[in-house]
Each structure stands twice: as C-alpha cells, then as structure tokens.
Backbone as XML, in Angstrom:
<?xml version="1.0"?>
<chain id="A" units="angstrom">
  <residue number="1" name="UNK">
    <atom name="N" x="8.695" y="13.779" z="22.680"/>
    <atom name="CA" x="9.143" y="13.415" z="21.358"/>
    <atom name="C" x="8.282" y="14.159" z="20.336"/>
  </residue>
  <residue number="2" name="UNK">
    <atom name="N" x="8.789" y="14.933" z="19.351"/>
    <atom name="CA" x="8.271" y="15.772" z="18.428"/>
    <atom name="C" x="8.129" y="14.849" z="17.541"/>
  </residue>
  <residue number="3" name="UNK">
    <atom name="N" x="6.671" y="14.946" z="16.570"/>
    <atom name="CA" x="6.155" y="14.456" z="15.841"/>
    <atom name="C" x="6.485" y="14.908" z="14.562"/>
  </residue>
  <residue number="4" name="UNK">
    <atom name="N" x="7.225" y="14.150" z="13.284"/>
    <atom name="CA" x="7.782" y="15.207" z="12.087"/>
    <atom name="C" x="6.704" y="14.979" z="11.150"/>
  </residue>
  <residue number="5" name="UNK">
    <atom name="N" x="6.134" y="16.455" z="10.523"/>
    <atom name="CA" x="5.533" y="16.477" z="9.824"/>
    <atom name="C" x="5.789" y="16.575" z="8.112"/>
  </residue>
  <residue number="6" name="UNK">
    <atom name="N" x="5.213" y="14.861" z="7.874"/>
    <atom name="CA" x="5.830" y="14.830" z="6.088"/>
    <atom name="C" x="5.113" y="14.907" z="4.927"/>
  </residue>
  <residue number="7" name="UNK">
    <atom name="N" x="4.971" y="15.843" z="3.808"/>
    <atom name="CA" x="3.974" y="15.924" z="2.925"/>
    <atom name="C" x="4.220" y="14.817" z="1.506"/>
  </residue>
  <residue number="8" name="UNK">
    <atom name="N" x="3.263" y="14.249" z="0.984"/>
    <atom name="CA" x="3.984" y="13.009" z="-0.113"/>
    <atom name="C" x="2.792" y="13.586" z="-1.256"/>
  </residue>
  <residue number="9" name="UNK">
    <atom name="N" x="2.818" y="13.789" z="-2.437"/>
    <atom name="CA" x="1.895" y="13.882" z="-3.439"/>
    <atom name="C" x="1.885" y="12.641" z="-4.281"/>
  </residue>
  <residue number="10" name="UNK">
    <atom name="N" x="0.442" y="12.585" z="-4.494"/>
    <atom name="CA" x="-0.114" y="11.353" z="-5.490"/>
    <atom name="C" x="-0.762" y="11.966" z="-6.442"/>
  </residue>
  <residue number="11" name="UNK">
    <atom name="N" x="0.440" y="11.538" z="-7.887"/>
    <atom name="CA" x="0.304" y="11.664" z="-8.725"/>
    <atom name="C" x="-0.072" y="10.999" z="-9.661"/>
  </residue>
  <residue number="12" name="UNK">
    <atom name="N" x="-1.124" y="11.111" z="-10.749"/>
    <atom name="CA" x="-1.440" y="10.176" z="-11.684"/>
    <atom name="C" x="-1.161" y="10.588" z="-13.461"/>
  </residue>
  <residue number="13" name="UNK">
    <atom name="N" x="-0.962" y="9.249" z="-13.901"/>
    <atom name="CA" x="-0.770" y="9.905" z="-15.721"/>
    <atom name="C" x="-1.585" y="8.485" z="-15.944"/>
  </residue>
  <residue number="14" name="UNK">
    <atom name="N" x="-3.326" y="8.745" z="-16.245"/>
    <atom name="CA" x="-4.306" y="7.574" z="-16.046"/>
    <atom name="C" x="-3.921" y="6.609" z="-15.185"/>
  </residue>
  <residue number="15" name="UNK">
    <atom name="N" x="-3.883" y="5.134" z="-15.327"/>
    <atom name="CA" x="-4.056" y="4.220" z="-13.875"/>
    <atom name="C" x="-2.575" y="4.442" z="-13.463"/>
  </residue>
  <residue number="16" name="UNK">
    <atom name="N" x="-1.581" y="5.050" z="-13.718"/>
    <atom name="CA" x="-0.297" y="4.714" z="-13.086"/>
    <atom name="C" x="-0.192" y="5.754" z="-12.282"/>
  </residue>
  <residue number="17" name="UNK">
    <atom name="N" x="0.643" y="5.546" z="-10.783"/>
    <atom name="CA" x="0.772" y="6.071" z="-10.000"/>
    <atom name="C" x="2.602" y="6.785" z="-9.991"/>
  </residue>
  <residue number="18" name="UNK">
    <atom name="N" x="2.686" y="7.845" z="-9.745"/>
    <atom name="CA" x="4.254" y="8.293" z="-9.784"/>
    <atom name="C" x="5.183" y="7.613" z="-8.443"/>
  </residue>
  <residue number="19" name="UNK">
    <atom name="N" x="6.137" y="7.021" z="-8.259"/>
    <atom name="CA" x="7.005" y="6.819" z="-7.205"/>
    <atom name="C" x="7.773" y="7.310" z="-7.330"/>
  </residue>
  <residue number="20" name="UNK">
    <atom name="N" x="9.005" y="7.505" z="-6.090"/>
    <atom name="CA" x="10.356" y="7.882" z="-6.262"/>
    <atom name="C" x="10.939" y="6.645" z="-5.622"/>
  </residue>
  <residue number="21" name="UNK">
    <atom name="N" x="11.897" y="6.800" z="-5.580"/>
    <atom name="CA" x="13.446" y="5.560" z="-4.860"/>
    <atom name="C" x="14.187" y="6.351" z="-4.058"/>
  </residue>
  <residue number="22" name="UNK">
    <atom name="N" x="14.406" y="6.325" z="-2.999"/>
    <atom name="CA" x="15.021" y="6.703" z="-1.692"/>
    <atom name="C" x="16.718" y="6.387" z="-2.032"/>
  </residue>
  <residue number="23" name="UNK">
    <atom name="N" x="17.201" y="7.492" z="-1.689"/>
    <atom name="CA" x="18.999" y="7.124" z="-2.407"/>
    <atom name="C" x="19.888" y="6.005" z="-1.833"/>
  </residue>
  <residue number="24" name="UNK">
    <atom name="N" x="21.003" y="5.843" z="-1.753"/>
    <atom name="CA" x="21.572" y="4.805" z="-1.121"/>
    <atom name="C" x="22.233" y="5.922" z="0.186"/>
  </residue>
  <residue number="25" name="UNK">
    <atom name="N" x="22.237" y="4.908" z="1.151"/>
    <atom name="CA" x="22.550" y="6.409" z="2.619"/>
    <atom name="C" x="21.458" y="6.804" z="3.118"/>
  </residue>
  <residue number="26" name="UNK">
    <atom name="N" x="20.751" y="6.754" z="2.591"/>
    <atom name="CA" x="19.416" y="7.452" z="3.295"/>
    <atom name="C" x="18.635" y="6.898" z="4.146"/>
  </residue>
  <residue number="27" name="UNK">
    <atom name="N" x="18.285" y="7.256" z="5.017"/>
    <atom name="CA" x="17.183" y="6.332" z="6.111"/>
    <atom name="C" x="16.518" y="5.606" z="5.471"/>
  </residue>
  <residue number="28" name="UNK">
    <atom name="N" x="15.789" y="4.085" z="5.642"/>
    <atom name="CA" x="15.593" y="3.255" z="4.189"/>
    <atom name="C" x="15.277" y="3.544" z="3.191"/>
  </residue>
  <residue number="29" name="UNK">
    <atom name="N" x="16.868" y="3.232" z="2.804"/>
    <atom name="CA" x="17.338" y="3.445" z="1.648"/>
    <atom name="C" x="17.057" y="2.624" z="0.604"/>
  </residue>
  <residue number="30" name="UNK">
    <atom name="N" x="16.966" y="3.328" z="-0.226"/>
    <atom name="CA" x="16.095" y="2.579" z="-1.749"/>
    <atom name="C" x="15.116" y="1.713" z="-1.631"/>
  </residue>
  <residue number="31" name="UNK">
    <atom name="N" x="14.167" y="2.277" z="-0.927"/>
    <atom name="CA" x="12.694" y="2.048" z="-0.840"/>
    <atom name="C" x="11.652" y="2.995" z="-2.128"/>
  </residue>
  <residue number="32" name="UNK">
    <atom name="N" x="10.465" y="2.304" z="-2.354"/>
    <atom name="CA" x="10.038" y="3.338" z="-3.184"/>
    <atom name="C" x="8.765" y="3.809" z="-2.207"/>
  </residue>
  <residue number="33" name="UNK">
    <atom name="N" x="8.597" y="5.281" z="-2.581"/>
    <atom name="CA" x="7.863" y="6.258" z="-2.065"/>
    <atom name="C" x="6.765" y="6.713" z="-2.339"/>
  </residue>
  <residue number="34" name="UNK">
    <atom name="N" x="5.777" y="7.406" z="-2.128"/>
    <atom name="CA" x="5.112" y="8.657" z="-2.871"/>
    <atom name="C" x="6.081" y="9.621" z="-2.555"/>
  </residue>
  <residue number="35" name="UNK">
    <atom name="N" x="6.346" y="10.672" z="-3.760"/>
    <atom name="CA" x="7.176" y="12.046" z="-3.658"/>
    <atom name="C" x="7.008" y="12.685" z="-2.816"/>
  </residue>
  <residue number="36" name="UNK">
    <atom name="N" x="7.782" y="13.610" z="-2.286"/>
    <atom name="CA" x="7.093" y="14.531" z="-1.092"/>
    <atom name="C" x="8.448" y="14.853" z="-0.166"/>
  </residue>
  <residue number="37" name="UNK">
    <atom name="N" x="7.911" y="15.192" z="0.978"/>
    <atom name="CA" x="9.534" y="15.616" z="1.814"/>
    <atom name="C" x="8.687" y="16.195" z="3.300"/>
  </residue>
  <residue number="38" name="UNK">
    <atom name="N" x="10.148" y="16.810" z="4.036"/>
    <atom name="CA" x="9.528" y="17.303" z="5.325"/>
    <atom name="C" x="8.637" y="18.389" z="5.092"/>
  </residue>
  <residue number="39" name="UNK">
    <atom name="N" x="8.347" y="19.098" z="6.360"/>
    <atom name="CA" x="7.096" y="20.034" z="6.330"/>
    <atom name="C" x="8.309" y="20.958" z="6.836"/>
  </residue>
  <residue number="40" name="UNK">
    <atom name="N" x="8.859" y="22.164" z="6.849"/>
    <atom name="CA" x="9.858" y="23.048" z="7.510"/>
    <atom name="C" x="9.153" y="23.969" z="8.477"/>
  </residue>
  <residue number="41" name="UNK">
    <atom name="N" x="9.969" y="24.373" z="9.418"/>
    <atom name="CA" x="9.328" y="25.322" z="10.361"/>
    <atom name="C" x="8.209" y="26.266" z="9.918"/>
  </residue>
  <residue number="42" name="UNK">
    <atom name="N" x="7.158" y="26.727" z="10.356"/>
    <atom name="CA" x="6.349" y="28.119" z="9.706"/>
    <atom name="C" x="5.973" y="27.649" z="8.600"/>
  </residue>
  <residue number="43" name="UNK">
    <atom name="N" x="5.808" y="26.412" z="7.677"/>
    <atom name="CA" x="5.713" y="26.352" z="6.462"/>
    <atom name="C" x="4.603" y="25.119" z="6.547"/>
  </residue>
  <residue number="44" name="UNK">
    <atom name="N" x="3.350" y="25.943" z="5.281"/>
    <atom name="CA" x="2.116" y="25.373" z="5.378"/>
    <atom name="C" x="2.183" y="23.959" z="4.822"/>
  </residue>
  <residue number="45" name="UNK">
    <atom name="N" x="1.521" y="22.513" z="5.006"/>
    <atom name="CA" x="1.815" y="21.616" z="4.004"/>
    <atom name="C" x="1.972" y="21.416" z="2.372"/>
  </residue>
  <residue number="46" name="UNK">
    <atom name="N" x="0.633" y="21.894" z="2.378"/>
    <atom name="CA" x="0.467" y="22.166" z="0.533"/>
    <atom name="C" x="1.838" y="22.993" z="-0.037"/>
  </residue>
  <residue number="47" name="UNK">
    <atom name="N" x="2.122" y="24.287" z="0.785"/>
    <atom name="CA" x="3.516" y="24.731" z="0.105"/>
    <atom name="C" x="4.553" y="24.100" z="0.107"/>
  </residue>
  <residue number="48" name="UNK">
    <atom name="N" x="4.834" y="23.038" z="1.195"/>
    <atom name="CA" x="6.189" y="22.308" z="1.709"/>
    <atom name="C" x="5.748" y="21.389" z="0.494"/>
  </residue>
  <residue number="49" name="UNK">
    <atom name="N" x="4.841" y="20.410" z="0.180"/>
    <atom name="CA" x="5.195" y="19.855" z="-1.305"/>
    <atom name="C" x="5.332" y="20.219" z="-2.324"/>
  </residue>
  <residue number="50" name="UNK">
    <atom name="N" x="4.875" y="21.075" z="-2.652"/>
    <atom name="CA" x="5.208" y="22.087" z="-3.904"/>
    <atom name="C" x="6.574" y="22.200" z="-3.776"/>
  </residue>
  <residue number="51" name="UNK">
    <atom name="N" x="7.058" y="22.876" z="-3.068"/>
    <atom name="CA" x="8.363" y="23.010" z="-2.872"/>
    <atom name="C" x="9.731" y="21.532" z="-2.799"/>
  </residue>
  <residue number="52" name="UNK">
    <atom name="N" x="8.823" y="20.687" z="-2.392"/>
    <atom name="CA" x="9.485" y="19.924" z="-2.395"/>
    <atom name="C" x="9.788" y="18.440" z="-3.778"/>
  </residue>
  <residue number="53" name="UNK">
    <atom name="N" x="8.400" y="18.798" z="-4.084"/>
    <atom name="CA" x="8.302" y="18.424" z="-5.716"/>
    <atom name="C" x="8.975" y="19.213" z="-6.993"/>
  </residue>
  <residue number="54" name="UNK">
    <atom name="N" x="9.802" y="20.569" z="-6.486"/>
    <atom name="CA" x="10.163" y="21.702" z="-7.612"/>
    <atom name="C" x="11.558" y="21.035" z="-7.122"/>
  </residue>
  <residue number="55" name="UNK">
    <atom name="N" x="12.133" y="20.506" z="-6.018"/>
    <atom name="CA" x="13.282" y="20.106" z="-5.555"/>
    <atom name="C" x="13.816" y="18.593" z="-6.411"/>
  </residue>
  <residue number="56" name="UNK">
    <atom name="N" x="12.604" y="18.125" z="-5.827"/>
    <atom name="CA" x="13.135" y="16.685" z="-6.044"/>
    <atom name="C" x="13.106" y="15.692" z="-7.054"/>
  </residue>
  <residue number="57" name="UNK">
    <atom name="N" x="11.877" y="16.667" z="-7.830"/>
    <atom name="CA" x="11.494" y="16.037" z="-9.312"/>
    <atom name="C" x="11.954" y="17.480" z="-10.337"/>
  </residue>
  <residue number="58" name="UNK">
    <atom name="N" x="12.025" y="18.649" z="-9.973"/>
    <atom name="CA" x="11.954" y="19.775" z="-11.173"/>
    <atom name="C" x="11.055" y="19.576" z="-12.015"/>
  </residue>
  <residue number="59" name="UNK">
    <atom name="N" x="9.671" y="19.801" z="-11.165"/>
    <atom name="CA" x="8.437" y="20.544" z="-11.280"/>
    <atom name="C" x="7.983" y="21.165" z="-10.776"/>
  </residue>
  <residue number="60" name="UNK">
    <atom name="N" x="6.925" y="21.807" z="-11.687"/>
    <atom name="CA" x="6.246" y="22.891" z="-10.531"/>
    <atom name="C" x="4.658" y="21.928" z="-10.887"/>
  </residue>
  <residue number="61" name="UNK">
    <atom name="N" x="3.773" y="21.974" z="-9.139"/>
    <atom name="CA" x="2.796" y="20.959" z="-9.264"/>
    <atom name="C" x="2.320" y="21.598" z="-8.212"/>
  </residue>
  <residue number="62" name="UNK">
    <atom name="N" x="0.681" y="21.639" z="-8.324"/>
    <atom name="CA" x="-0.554" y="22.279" z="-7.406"/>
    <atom name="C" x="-0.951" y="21.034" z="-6.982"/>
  </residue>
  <residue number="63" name="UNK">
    <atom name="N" x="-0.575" y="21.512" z="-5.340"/>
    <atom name="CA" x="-1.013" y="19.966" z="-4.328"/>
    <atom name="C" x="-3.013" y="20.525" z="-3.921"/>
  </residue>
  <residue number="64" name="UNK">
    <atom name="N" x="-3.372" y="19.896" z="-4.126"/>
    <atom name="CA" x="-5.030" y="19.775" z="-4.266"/>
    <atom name="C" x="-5.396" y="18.774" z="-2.808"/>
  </residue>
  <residue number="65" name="UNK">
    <atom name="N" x="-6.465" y="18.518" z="-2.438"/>
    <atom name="CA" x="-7.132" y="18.091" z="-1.695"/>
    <atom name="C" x="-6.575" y="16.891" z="-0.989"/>
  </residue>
  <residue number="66" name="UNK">
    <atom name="N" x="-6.532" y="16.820" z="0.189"/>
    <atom name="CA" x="-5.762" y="16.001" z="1.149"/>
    <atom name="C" x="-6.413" y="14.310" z="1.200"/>
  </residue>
  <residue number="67" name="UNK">
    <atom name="N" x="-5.692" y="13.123" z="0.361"/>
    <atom name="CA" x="-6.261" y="12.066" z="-0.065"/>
    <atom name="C" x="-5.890" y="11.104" z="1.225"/>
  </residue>
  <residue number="68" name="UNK">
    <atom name="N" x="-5.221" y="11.210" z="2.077"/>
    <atom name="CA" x="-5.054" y="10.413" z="3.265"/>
    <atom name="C" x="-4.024" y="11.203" z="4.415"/>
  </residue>
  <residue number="69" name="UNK">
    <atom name="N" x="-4.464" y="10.674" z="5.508"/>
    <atom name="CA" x="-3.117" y="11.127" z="6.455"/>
    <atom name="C" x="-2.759" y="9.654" z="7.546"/>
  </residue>
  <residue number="70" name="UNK">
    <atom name="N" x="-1.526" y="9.308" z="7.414"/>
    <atom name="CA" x="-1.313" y="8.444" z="8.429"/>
    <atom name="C" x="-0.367" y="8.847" z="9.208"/>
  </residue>
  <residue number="71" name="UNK">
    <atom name="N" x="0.068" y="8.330" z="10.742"/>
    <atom name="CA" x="0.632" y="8.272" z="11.475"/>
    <atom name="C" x="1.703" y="7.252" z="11.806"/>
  </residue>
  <residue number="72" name="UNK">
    <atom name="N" x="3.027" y="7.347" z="11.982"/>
    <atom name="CA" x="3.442" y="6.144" z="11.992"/>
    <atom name="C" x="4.596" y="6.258" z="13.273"/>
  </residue>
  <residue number="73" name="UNK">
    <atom name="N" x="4.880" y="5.332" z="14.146"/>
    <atom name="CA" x="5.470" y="5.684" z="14.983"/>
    <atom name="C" x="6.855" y="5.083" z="14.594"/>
  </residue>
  <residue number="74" name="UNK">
    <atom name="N" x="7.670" y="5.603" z="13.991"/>
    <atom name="CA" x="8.837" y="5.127" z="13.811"/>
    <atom name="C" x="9.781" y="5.293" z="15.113"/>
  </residue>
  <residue number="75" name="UNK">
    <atom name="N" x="10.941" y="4.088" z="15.793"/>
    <atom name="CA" x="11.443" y="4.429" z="16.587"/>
    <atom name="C" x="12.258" y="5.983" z="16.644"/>
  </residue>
  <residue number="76" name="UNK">
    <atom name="N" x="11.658" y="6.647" z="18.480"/>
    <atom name="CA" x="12.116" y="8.000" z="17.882"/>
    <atom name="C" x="12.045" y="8.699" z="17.604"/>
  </residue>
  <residue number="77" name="UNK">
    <atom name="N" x="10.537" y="8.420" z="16.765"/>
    <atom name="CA" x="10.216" y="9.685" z="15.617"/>
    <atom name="C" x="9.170" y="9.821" z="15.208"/>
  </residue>
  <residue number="78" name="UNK">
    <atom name="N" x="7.597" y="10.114" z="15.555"/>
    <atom name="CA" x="6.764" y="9.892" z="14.949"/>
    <atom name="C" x="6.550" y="10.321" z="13.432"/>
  </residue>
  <residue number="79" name="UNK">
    <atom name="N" x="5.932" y="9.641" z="12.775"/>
    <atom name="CA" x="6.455" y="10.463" z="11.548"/>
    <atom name="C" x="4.228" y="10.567" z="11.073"/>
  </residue>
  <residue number="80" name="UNK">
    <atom name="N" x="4.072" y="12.083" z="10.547"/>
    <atom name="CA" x="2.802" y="12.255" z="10.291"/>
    <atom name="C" x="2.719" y="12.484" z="9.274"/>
  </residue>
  <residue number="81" name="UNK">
    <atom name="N" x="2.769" y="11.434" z="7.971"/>
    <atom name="CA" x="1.950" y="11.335" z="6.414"/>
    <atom name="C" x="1.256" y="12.369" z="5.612"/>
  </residue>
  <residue number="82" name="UNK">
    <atom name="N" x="1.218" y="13.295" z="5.435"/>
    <atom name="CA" x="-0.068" y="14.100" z="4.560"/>
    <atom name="C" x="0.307" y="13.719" z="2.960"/>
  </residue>
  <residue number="83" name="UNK">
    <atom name="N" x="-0.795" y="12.990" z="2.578"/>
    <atom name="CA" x="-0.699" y="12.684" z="1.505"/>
    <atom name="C" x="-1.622" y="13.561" z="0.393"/>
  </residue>
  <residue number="84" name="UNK">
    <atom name="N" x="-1.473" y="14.524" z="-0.468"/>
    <atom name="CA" x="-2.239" y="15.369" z="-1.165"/>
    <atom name="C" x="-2.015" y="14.964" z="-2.485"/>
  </residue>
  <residue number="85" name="UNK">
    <atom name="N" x="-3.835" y="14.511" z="-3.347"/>
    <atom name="CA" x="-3.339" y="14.461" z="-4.459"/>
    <atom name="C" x="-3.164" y="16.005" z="-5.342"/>
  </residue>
  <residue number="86" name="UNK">
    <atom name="N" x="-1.966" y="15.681" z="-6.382"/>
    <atom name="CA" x="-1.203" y="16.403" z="-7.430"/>
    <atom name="C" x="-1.794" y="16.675" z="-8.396"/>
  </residue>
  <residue number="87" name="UNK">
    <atom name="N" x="-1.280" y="18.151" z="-8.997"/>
    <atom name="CA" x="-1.295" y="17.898" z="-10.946"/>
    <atom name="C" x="-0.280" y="18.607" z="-10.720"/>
  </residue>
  <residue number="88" name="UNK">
    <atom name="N" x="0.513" y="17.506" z="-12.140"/>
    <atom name="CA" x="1.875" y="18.607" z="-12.534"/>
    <atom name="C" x="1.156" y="19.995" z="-13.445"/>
  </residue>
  <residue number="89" name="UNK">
    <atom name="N" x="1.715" y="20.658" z="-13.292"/>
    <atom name="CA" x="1.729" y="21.907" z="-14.209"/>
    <atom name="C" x="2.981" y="22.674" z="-15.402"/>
  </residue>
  <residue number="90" name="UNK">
    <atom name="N" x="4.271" y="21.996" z="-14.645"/>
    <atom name="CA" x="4.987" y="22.397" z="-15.223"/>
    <atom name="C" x="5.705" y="20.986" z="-15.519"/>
  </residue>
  <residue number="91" name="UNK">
    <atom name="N" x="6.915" y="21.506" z="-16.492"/>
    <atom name="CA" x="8.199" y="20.324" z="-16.417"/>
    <atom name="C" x="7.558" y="18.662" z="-16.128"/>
  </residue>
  <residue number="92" name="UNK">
    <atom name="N" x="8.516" y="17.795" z="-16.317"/>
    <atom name="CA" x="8.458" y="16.700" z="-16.826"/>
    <atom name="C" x="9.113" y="15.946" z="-15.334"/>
  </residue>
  <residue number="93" name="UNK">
    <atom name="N" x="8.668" y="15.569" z="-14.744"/>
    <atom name="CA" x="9.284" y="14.562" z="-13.457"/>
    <atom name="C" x="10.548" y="13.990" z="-13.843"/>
  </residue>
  <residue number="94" name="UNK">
    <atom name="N" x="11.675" y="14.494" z="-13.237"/>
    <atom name="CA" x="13.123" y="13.710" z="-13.574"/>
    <atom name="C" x="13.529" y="13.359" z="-12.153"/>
  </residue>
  <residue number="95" name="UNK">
    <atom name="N" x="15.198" y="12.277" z="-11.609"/>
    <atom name="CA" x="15.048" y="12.301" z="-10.498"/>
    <atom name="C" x="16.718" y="13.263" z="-10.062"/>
  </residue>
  <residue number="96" name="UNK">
    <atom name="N" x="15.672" y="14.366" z="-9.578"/>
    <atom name="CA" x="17.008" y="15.588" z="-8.651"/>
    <atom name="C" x="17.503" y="14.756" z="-7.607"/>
  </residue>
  <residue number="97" name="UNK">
    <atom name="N" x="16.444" y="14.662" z="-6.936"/>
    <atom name="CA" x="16.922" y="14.581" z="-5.219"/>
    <atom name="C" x="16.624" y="13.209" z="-4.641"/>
  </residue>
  <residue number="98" name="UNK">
    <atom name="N" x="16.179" y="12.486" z="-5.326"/>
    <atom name="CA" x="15.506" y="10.697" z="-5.597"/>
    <atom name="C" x="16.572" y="10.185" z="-6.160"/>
  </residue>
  <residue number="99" name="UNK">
    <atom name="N" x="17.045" y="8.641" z="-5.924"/>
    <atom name="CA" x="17.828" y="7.848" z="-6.800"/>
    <atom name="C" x="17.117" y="7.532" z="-7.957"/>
  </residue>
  <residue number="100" name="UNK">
    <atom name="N" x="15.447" y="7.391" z="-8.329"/>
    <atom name="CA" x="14.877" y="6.854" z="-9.701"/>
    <atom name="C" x="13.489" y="7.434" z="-9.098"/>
  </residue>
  <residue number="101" name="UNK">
    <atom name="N" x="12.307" y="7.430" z="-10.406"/>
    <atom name="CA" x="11.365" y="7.657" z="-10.172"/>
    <atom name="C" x="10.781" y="6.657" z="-11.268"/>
  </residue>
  <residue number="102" name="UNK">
    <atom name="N" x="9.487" y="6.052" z="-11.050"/>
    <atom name="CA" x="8.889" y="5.356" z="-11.739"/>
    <atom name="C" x="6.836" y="5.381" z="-12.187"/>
  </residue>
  <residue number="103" name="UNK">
    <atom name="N" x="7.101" y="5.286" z="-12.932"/>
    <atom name="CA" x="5.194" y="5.354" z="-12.986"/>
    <atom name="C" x="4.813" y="3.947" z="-13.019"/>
  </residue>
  <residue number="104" name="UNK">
    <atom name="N" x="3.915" y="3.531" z="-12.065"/>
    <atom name="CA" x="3.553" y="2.051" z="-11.940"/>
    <atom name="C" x="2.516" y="1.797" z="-11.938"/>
  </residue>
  <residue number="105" name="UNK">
    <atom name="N" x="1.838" y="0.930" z="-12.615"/>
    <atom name="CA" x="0.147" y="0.197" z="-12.538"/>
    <atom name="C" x="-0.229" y="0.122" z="-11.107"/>
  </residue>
  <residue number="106" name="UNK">
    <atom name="N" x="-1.066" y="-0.315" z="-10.800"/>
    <atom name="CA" x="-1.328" y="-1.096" z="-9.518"/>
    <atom name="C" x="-0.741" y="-2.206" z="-9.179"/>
  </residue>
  <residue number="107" name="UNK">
    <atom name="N" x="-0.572" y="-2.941" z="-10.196"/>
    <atom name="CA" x="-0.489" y="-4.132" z="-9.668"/>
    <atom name="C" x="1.657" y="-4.372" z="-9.349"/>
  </residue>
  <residue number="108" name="UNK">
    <atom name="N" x="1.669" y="-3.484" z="-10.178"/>
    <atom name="CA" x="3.443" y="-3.372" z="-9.871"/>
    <atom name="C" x="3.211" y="-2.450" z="-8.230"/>
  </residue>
  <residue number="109" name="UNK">
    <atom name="N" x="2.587" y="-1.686" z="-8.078"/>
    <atom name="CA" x="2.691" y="-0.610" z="-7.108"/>
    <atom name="C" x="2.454" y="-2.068" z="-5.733"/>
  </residue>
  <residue number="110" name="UNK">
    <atom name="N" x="1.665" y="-2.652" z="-5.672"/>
    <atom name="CA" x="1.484" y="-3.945" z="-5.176"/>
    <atom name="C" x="2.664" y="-4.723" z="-4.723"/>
  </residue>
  <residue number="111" name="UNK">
    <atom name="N" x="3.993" y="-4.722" z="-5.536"/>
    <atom name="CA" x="5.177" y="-5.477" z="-5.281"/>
    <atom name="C" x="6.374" y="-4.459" z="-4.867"/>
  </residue>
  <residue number="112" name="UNK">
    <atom name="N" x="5.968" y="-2.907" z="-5.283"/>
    <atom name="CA" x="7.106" y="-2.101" z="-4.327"/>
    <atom name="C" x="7.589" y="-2.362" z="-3.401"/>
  </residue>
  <residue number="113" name="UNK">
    <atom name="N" x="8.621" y="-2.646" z="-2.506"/>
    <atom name="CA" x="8.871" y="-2.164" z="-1.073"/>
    <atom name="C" x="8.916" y="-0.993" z="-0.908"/>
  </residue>
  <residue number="114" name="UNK">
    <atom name="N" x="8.586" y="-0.613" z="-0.101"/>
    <atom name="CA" x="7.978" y="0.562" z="0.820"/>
    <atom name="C" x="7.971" y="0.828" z="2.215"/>
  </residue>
  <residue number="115" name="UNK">
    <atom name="N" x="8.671" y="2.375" z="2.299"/>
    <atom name="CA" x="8.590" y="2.501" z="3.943"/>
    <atom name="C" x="6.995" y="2.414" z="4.876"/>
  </residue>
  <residue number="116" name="UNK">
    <atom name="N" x="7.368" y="1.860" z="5.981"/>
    <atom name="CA" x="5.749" y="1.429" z="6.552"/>
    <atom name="C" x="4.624" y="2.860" z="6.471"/>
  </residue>
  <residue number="117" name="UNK">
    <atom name="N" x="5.546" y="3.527" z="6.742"/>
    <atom name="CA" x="4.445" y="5.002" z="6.802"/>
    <atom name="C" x="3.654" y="5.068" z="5.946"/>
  </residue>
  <residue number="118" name="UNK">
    <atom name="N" x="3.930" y="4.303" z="4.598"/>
    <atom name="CA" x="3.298" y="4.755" z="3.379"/>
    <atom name="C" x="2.574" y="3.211" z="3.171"/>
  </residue>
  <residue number="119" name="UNK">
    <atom name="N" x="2.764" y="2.361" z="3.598"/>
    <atom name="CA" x="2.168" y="1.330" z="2.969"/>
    <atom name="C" x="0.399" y="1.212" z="3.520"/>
  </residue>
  <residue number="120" name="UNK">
    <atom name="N" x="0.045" y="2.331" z="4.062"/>
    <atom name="CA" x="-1.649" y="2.283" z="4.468"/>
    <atom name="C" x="-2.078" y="3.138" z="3.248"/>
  </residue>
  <residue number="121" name="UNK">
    <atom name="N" x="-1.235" y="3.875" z="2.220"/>
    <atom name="CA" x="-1.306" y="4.866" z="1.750"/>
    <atom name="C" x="-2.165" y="3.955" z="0.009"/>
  </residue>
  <residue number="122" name="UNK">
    <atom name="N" x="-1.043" y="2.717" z="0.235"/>
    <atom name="CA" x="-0.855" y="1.830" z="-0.792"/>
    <atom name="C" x="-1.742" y="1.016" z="-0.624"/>
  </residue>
  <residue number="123" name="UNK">
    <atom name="N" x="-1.916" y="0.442" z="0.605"/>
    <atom name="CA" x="-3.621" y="-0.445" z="0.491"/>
    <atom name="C" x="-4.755" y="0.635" z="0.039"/>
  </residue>
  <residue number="124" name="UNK">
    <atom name="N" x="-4.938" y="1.581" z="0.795"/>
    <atom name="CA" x="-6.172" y="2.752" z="0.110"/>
    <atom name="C" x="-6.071" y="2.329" z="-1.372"/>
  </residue>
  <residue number="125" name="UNK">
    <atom name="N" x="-5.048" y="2.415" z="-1.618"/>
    <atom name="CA" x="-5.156" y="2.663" z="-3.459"/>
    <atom name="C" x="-5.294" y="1.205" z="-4.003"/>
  </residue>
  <residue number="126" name="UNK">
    <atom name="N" x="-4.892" y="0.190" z="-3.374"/>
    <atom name="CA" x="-5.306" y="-1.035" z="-3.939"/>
    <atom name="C" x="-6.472" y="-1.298" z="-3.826"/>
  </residue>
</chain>
C-alpha cells in the first residue's frame, strides 16, 4: 500500500489561522482544513504547495520551514501530512478549488471539524 504524500500550509494574518472547506463530493466533504493538496510524481513538497496554493486559493505564497509532519493511516491509504508554515506574497486568498476559506482565532479553530490527519496539526497549535 503506497503512502500519499500531502503538503498543507499554515498561514497566519496575527493570531488567526487560514482554513479551507472541503467541497461537497469530496472525500470528507466539507470538513475544514489547512490549505494544501497532493505531492505529484517527481515533485518536491515545498513546490507541490506553492502550486497548490496558486490553484486553490489564487496566490502565489513561499512555503518556509516544515512546522509538523503527521502520519495517518486512513483506510487504504496512508496519508503523510507535511505541514509548512506560509507567507502570502501575492494576491488575496479567495476560494478556487475549496468550497469557503476562513481566518479563525484559536479558539474557533478549536470547534472546526476536521479531517483526522490534521487534527494533531490543531492540538500543536492549541
């Protein structure tokens, strides 16, 4: 069983953290996230979020230093976390490829639902 490798950026605008919302259809669906996406064949992490943050939000954003990695064994599928924190550089976070995106305190980030992969991501930060 191949292990899929997924990159998520954590982004900040002071204490609030950026989420997205997972569409309706989608493997759990309308969950909220950290941004981010798969890792593609031949393709380094830091570039696969970049790329995948110019996709899904229409920005361009320098993924910086690797703030957690978890593992999660989803039936099926292992799924491997790289979580890198962000700065936007360009453009304004809208949602392309996300059903919504939200900037949340902690203490809202606290009452998200969230896919499990990410919720070790979310205690760190609490």
């Amino acid at each position: 069983m191949k292990t899929i490798v997924v990159t998520a950026g954590l982004m900040t605008d002071g204490e609030k953290i950026l989420l997205t919302q997972r569409g309706e259809g989608d493997d759990q669906e309308l969950l909220w996230e950290f941004p981010g996406g798969q890792v593609e064949e031949g393709e380094e992490p830091r570039q696969a979020l970049e790329r995948e943050l110019r996709e899904e939000l229409g920005i361009e954003a320098a993924a910086g230093d690797l703030f957690d990695a978890t593992l999660y064994p989803y039936p099926g599928r292992p799924v491997l976390l790289l979580v890198y924190r962000c700065r936007i550089e360009g453009g304004s976070p809208r949602p392309l490829g996300c059903r919504d995106l939200r900037w949340v305190a902690p203490d809202e980030l606290e009452k998200m639902p969230m896919p499990p992969a990410d919720e070790p991501i979310r205690n760190r930060l609490l």
